[in-house]
mmCIF file of the N, C-alpha and C atoms, coordinates in Angstrom:
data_MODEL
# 
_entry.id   MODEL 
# 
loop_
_atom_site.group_PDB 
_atom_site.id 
_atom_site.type_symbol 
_atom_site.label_atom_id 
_atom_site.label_alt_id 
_atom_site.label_comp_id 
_atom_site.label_asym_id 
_atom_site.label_entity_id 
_atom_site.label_seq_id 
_atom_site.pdbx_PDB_ins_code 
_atom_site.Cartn_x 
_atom_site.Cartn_y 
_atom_site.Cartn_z 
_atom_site.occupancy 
_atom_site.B_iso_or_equiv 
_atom_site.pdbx_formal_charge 
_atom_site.auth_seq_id 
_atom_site.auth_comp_id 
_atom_site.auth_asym_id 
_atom_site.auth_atom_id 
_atom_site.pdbx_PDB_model_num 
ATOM 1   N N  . UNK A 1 1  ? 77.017  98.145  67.954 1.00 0.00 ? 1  UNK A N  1 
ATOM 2   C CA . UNK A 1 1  ? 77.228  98.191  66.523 1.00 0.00 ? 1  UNK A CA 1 
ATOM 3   C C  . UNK A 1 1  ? 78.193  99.334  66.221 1.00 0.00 ? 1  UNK A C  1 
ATOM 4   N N  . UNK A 1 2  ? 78.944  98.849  65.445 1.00 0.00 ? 2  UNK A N  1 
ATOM 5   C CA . UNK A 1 2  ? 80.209  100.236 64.952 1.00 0.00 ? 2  UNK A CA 1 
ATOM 6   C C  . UNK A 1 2  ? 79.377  101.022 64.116 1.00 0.00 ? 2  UNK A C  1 
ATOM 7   N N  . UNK A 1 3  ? 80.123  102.616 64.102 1.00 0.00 ? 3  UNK A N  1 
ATOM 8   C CA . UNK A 1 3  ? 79.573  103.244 63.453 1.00 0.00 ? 3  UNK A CA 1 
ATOM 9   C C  . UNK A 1 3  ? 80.398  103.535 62.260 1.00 0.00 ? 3  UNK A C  1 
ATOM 10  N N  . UNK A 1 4  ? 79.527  103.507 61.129 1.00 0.00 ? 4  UNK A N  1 
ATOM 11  C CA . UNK A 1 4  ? 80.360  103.675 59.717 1.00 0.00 ? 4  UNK A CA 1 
ATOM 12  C C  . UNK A 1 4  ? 80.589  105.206 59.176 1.00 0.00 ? 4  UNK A C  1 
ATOM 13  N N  . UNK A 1 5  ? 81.985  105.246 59.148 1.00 0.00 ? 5  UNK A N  1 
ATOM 14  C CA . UNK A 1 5  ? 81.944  107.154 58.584 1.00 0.00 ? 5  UNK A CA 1 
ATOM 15  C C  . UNK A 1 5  ? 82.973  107.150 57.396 1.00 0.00 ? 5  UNK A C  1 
ATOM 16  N N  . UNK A 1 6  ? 82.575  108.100 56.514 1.00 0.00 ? 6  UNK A N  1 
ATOM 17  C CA . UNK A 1 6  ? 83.195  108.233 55.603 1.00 0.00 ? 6  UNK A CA 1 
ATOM 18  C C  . UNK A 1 6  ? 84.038  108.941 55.579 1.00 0.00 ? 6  UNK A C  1 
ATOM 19  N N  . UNK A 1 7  ? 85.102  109.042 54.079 1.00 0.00 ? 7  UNK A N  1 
ATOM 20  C CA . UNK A 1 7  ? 86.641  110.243 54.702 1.00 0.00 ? 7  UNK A CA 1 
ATOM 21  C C  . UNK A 1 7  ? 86.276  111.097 53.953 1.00 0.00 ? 7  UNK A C  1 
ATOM 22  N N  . UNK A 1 8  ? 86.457  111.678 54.136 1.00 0.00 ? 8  UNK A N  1 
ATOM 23  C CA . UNK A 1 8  ? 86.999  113.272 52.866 1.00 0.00 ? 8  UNK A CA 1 
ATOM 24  C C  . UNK A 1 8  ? 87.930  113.061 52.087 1.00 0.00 ? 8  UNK A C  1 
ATOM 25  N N  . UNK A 1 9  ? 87.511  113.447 50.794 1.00 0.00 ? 9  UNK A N  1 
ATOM 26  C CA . UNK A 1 9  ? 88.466  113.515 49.986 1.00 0.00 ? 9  UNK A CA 1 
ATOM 27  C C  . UNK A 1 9  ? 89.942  114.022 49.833 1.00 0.00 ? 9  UNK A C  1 
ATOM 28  N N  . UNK A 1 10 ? 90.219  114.952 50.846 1.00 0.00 ? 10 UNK A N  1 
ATOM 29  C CA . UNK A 1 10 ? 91.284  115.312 51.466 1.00 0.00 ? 10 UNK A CA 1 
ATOM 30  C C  . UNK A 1 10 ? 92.355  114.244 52.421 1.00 0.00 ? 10 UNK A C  1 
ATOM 31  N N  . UNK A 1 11 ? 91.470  113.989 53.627 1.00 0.00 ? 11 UNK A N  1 
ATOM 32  C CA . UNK A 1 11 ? 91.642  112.570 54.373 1.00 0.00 ? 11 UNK A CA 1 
ATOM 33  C C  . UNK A 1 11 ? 92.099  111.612 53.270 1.00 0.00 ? 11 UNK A C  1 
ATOM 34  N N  . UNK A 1 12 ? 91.940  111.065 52.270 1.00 0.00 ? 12 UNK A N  1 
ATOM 35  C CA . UNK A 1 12 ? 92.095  109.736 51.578 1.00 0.00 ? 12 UNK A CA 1 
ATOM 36  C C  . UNK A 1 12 ? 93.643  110.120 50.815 1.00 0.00 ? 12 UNK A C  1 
ATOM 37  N N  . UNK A 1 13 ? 93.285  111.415 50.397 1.00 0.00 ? 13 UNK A N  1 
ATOM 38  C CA . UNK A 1 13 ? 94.829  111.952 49.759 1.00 0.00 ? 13 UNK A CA 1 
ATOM 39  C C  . UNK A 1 13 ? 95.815  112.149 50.719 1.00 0.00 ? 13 UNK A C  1 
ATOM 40  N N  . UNK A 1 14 ? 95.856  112.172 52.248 1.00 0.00 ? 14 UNK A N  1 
ATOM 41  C CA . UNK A 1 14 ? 96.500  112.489 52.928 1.00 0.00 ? 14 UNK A CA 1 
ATOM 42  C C  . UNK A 1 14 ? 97.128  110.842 53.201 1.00 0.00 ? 14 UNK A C  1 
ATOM 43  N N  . UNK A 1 15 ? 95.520  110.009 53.179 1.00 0.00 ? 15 UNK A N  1 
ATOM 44  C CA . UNK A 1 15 ? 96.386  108.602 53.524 1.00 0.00 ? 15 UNK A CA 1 
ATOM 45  C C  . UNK A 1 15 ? 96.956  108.069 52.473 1.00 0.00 ? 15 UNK A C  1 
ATOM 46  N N  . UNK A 1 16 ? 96.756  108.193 51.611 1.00 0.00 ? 16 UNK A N  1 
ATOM 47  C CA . UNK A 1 16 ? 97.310  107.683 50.000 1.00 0.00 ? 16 UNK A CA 1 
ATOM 48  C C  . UNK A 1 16 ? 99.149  107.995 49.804 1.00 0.00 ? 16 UNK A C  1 
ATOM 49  N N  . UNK A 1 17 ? 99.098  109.519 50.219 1.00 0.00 ? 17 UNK A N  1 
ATOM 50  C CA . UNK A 1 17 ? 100.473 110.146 50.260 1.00 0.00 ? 17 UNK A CA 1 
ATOM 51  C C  . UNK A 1 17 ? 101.318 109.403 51.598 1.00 0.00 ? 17 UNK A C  1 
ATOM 52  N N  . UNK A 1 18 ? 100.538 108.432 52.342 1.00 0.00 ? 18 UNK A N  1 
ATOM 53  C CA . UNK A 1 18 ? 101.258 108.541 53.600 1.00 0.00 ? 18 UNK A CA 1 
ATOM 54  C C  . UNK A 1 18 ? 101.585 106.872 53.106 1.00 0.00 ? 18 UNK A C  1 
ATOM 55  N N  . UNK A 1 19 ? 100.981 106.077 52.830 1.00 0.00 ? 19 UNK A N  1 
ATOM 56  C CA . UNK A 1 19 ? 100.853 104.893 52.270 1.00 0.00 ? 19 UNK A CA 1 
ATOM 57  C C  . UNK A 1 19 ? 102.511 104.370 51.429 1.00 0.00 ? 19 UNK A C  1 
ATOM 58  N N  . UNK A 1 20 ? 103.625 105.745 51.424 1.00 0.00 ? 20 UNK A N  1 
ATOM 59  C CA . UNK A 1 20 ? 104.837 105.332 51.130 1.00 0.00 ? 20 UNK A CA 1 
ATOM 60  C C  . UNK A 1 20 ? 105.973 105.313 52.281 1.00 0.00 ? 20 UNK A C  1 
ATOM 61  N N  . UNK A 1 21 ? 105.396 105.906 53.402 1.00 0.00 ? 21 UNK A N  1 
ATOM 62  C CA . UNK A 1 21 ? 106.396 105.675 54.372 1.00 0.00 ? 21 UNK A CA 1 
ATOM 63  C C  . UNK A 1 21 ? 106.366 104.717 55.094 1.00 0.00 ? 21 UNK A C  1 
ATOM 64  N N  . UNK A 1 22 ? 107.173 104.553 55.003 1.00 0.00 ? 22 UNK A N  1 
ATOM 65  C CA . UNK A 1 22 ? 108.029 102.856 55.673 1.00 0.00 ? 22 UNK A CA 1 
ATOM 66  C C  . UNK A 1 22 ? 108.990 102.907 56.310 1.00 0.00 ? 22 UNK A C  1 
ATOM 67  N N  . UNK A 1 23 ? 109.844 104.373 56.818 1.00 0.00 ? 23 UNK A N  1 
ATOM 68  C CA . UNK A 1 23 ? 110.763 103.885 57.516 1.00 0.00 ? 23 UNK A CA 1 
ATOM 69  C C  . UNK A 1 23 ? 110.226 105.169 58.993 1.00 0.00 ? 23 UNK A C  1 
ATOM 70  N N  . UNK A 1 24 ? 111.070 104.705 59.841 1.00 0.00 ? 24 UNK A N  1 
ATOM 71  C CA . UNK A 1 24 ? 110.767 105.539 61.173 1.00 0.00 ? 24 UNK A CA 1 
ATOM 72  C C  . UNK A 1 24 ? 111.277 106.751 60.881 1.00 0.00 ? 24 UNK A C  1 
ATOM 73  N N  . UNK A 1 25 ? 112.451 106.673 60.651 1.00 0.00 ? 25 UNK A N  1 
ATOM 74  C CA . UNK A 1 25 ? 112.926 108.692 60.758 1.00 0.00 ? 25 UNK A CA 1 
ATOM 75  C C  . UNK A 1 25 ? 111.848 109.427 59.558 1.00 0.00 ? 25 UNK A C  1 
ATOM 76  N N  . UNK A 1 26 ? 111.656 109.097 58.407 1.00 0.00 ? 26 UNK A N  1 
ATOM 77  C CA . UNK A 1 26 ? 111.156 109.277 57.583 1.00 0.00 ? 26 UNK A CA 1 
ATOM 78  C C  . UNK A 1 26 ? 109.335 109.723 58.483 1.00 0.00 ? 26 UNK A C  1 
ATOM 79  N N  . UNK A 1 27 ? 108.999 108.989 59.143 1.00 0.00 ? 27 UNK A N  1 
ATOM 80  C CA . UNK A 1 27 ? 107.486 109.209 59.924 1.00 0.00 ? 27 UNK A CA 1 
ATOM 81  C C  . UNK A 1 27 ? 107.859 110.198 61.290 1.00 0.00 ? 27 UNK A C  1 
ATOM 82  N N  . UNK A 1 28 ? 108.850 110.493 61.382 1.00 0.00 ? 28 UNK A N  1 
ATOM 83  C CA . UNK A 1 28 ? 109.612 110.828 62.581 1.00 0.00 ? 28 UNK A CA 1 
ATOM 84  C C  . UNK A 1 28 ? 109.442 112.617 62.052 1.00 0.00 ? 28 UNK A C  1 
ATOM 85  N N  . UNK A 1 29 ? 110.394 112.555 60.583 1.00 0.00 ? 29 UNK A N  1 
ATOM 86  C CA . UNK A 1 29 ? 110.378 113.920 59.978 1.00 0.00 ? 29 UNK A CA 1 
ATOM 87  C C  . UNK A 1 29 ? 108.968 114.644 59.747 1.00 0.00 ? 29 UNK A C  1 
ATOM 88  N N  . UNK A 1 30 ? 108.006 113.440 58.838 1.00 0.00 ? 30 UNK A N  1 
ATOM 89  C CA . UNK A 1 30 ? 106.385 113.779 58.586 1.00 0.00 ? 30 UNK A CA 1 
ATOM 90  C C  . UNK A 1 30 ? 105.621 114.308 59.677 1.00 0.00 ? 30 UNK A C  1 
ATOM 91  N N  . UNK A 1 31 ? 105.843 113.785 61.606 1.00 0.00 ? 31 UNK A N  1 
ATOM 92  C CA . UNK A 1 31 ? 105.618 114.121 62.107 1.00 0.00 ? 31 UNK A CA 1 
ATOM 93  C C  . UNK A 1 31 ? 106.084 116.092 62.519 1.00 0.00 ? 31 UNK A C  1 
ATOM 94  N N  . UNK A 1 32 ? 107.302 116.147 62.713 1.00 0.00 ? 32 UNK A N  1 
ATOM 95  C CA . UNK A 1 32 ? 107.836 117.119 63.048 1.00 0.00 ? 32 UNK A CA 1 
ATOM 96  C C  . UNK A 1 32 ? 107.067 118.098 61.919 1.00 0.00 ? 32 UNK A C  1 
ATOM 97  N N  . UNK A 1 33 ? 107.049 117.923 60.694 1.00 0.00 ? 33 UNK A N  1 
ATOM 98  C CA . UNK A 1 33 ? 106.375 118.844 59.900 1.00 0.00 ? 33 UNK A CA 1 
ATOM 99  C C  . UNK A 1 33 ? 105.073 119.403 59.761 1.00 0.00 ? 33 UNK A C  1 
ATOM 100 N N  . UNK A 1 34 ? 104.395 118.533 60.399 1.00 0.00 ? 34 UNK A N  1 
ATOM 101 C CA . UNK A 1 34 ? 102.918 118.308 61.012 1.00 0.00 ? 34 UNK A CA 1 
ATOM 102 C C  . UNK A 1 34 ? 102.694 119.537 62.044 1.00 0.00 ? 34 UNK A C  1 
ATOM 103 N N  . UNK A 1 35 ? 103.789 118.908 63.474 1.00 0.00 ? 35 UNK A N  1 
ATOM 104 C CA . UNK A 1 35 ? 103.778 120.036 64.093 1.00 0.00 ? 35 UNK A CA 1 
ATOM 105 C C  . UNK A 1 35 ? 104.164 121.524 63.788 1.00 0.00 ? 35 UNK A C  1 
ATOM 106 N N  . UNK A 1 36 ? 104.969 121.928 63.002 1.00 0.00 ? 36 UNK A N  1 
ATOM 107 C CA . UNK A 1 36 ? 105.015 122.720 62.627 1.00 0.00 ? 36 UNK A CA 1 
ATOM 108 C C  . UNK A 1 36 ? 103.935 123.402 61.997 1.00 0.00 ? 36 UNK A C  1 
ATOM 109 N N  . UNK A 1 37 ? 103.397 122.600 60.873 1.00 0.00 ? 37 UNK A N  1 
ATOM 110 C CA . UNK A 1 37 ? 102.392 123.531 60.390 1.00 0.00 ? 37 UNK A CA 1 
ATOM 111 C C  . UNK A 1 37 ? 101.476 123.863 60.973 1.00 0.00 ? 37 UNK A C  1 
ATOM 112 N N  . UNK A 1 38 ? 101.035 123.000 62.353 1.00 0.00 ? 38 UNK A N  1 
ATOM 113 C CA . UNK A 1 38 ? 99.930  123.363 63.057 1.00 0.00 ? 38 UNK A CA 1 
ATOM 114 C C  . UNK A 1 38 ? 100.197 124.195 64.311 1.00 0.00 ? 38 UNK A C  1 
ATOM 115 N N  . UNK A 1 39 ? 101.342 124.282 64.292 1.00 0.00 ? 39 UNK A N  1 
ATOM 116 C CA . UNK A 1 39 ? 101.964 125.690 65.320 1.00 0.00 ? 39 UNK A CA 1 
ATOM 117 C C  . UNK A 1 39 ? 101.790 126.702 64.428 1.00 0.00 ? 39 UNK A C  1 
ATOM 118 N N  . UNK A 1 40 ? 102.555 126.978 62.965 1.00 0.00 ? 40 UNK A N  1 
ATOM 119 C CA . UNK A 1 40 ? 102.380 128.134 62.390 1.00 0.00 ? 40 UNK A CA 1 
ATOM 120 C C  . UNK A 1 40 ? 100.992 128.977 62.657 1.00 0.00 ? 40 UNK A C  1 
ATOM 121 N N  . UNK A 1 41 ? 99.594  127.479 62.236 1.00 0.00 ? 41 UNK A N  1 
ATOM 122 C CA . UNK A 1 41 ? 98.426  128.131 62.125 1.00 0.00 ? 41 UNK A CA 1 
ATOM 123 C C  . UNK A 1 41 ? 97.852  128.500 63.277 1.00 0.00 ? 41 UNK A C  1 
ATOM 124 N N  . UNK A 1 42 ? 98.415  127.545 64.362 1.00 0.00 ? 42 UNK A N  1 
ATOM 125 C CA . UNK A 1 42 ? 97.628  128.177 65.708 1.00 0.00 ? 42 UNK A CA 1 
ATOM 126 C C  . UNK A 1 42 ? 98.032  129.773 66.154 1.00 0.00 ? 42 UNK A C  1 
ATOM 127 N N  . UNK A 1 43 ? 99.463  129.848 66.009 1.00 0.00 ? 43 UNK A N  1 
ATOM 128 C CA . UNK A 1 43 ? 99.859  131.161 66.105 1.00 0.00 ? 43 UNK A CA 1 
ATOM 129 C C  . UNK A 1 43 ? 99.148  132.327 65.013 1.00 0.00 ? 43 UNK A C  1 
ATOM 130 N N  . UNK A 1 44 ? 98.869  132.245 63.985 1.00 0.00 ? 44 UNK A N  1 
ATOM 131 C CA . UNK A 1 44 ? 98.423  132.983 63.358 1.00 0.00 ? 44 UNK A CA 1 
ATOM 132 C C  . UNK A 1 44 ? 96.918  133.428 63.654 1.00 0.00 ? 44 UNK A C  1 
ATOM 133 N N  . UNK A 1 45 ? 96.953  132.362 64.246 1.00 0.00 ? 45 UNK A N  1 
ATOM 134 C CA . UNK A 1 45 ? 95.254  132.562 65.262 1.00 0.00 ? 45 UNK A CA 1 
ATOM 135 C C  . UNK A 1 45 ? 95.432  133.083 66.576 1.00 0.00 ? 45 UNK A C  1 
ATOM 136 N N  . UNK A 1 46 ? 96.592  133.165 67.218 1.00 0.00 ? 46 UNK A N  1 
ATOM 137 C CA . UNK A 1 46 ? 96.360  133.523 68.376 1.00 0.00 ? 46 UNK A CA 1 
ATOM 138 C C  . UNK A 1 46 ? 96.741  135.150 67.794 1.00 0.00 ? 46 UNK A C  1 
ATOM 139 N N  . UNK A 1 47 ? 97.469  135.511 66.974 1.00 0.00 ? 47 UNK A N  1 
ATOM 140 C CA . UNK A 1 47 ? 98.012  137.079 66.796 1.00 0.00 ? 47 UNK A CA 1 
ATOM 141 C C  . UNK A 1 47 ? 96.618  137.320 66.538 1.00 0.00 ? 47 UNK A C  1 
ATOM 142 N N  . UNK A 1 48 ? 95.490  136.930 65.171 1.00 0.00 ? 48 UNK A N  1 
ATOM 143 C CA . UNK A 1 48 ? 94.372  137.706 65.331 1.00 0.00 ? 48 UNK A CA 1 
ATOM 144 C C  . UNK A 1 48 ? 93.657  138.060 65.938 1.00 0.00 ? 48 UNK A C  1 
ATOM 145 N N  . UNK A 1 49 ? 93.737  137.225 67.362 1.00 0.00 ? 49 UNK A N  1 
ATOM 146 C CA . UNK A 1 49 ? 92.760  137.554 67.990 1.00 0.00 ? 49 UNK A CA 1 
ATOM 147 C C  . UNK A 1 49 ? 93.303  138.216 68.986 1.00 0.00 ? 49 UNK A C  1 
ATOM 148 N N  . UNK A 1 50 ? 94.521  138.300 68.857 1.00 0.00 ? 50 UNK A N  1 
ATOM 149 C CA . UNK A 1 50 ? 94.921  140.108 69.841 1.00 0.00 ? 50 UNK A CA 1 
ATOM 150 C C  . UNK A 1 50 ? 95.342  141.351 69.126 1.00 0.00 ? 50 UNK A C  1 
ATOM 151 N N  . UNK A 1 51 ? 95.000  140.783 67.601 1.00 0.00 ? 51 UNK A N  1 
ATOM 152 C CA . UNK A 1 51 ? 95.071  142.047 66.960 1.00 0.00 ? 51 UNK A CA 1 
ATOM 153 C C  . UNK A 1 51 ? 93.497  142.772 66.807 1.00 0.00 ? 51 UNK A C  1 
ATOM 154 N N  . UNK A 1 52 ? 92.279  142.131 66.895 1.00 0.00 ? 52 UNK A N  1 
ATOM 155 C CA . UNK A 1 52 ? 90.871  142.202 66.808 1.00 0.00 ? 52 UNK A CA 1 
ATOM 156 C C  . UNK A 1 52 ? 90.528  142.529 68.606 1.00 0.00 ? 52 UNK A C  1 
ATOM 157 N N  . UNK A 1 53 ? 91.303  141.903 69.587 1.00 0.00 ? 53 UNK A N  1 
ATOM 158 C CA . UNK A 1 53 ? 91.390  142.218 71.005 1.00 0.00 ? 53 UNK A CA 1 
ATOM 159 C C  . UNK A 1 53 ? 90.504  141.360 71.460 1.00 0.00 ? 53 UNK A C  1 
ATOM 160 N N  . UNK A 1 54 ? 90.386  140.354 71.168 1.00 0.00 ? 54 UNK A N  1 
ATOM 161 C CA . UNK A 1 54 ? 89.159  138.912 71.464 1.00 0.00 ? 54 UNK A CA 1 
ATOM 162 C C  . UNK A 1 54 ? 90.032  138.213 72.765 1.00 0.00 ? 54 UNK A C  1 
ATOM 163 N N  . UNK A 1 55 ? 91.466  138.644 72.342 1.00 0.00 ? 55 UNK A N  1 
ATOM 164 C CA . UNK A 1 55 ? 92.661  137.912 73.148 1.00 0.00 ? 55 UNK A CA 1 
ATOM 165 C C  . UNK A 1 55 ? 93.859  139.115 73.986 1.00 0.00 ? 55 UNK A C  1 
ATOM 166 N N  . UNK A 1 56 ? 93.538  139.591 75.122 1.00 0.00 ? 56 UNK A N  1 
ATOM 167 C CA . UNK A 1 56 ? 94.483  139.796 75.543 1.00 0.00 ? 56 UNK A CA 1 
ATOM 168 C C  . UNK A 1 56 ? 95.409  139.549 76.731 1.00 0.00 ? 56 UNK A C  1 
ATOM 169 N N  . UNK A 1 57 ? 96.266  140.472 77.202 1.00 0.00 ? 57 UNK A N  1 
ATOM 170 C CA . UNK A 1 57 ? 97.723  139.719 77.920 1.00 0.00 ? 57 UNK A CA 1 
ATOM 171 C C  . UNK A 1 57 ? 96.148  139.533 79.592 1.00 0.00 ? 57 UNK A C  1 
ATOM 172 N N  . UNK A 1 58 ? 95.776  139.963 79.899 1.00 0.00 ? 58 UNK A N  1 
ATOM 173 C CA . UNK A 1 58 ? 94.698  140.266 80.996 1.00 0.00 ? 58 UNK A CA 1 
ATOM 174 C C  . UNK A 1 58 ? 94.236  139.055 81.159 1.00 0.00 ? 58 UNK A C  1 
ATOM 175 N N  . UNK A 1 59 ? 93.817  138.600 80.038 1.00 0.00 ? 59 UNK A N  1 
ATOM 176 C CA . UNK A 1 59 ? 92.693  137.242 80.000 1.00 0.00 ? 59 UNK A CA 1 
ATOM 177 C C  . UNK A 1 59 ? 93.689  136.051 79.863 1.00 0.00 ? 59 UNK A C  1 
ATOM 178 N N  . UNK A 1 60 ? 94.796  136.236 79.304 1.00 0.00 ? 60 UNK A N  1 
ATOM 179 C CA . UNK A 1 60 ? 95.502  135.150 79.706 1.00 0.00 ? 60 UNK A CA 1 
ATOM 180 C C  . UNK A 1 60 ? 96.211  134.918 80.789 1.00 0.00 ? 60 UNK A C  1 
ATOM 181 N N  . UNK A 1 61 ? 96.412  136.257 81.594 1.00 0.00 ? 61 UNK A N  1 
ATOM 182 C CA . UNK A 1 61 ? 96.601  136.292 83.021 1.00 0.00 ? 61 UNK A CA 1 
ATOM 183 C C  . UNK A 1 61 ? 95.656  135.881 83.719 1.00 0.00 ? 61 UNK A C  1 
ATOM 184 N N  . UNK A 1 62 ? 94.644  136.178 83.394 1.00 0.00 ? 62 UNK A N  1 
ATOM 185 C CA . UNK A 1 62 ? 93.472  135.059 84.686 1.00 0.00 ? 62 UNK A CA 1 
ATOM 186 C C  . UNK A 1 62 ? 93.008  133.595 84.450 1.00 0.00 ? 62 UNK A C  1 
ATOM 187 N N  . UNK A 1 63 ? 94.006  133.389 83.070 1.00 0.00 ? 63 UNK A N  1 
ATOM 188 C CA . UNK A 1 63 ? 93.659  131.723 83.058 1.00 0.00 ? 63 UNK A CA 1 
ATOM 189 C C  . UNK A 1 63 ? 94.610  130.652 84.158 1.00 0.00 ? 63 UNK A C  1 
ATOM 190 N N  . UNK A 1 64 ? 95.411  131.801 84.367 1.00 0.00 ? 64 UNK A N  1 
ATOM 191 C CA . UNK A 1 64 ? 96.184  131.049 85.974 1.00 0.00 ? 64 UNK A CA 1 
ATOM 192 C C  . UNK A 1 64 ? 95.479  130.536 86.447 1.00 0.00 ? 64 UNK A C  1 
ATOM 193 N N  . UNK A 1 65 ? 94.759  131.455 87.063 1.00 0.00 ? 65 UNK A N  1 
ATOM 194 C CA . UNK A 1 65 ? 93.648  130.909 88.451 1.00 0.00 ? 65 UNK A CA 1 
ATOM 195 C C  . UNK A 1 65 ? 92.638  130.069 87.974 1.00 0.00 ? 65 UNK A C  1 
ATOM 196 N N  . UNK A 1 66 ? 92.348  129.881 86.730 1.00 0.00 ? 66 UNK A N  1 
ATOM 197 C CA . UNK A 1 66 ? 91.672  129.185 86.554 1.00 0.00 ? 66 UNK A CA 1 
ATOM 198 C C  . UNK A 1 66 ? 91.386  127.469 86.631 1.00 0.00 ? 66 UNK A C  1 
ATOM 199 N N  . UNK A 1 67 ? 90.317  126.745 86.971 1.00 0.00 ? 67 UNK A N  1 
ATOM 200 C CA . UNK A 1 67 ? 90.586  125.587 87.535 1.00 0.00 ? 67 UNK A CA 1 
ATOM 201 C C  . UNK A 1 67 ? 88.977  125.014 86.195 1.00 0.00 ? 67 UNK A C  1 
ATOM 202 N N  . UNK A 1 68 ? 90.016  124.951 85.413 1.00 0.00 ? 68 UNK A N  1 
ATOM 203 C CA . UNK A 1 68 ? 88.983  123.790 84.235 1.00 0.00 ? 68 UNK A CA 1 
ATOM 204 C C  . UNK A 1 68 ? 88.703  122.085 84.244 1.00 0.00 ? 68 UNK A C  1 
ATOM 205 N N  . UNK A 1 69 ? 89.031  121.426 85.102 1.00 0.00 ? 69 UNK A N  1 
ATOM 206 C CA . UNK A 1 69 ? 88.929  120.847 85.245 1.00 0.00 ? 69 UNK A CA 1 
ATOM 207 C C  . UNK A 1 69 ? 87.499  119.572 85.616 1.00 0.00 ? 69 UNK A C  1 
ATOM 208 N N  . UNK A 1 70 ? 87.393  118.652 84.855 1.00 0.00 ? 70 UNK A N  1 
ATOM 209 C CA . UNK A 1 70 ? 86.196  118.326 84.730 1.00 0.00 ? 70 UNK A CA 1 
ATOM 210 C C  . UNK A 1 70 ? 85.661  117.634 86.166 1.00 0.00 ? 70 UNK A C  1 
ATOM 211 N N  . UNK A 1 71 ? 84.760  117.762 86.048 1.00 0.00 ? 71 UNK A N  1 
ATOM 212 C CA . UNK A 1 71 ? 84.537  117.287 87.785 1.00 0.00 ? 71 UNK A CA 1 
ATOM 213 C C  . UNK A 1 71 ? 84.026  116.229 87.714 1.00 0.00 ? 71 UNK A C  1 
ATOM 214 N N  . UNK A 1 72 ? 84.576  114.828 88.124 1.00 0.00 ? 72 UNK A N  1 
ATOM 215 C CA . UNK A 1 72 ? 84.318  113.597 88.551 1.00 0.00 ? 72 UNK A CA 1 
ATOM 216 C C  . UNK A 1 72 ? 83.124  113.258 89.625 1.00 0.00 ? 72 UNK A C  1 
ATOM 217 N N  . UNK A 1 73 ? 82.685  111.862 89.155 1.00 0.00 ? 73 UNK A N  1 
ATOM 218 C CA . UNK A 1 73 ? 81.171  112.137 90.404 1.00 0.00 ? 73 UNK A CA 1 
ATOM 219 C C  . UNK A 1 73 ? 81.411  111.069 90.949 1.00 0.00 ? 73 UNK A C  1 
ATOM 220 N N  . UNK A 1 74 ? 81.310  110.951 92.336 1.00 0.00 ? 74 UNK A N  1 
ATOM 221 C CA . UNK A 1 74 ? 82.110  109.916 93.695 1.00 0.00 ? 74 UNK A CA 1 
ATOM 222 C C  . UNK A 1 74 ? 81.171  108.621 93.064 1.00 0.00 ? 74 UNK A C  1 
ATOM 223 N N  . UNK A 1 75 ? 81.824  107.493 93.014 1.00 0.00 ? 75 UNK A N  1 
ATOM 224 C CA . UNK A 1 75 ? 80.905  106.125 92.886 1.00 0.00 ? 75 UNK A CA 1 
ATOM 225 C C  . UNK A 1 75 ? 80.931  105.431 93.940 1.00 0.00 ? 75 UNK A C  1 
# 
């Protein structure tokens, strides 16, 4: 059975506003702007948290070695 979820009122204005593009470069640009804003904010998150020291150059040096990777189970 599918599960039924509702949008946010935000979500519906986002699809409502999007509901006029129709051409590719036009969804092409919407995209690129997208990324942008969500680079701006990630960056503004990564400066706080090496301005608070939650984040520094150390800990992102040992995410080298690090091996996150989810571990698969033999079938």
């Amino acid at each position: 059975m599918a599960q039924l979820t509702t949008i946010t009122p935000a979500q519906y204005e986002v699809l409502n506003m999007l509901s006029c593009i129709t051409r590719e470069d036009d969804l092409a640009e919407l995209k690129n702007v997208i990324v942008k804003f969500l680079n701006s904010r990630l960056q503004n998150e990564i400066d706080r948290l090496y301005d608070t020291g939650e984040l520094t150059d150390e800990k992102v040096a040992a995410w080298k070695h690090e091996h996150m990777r989810t571990p698969y189970k033999q079938m």
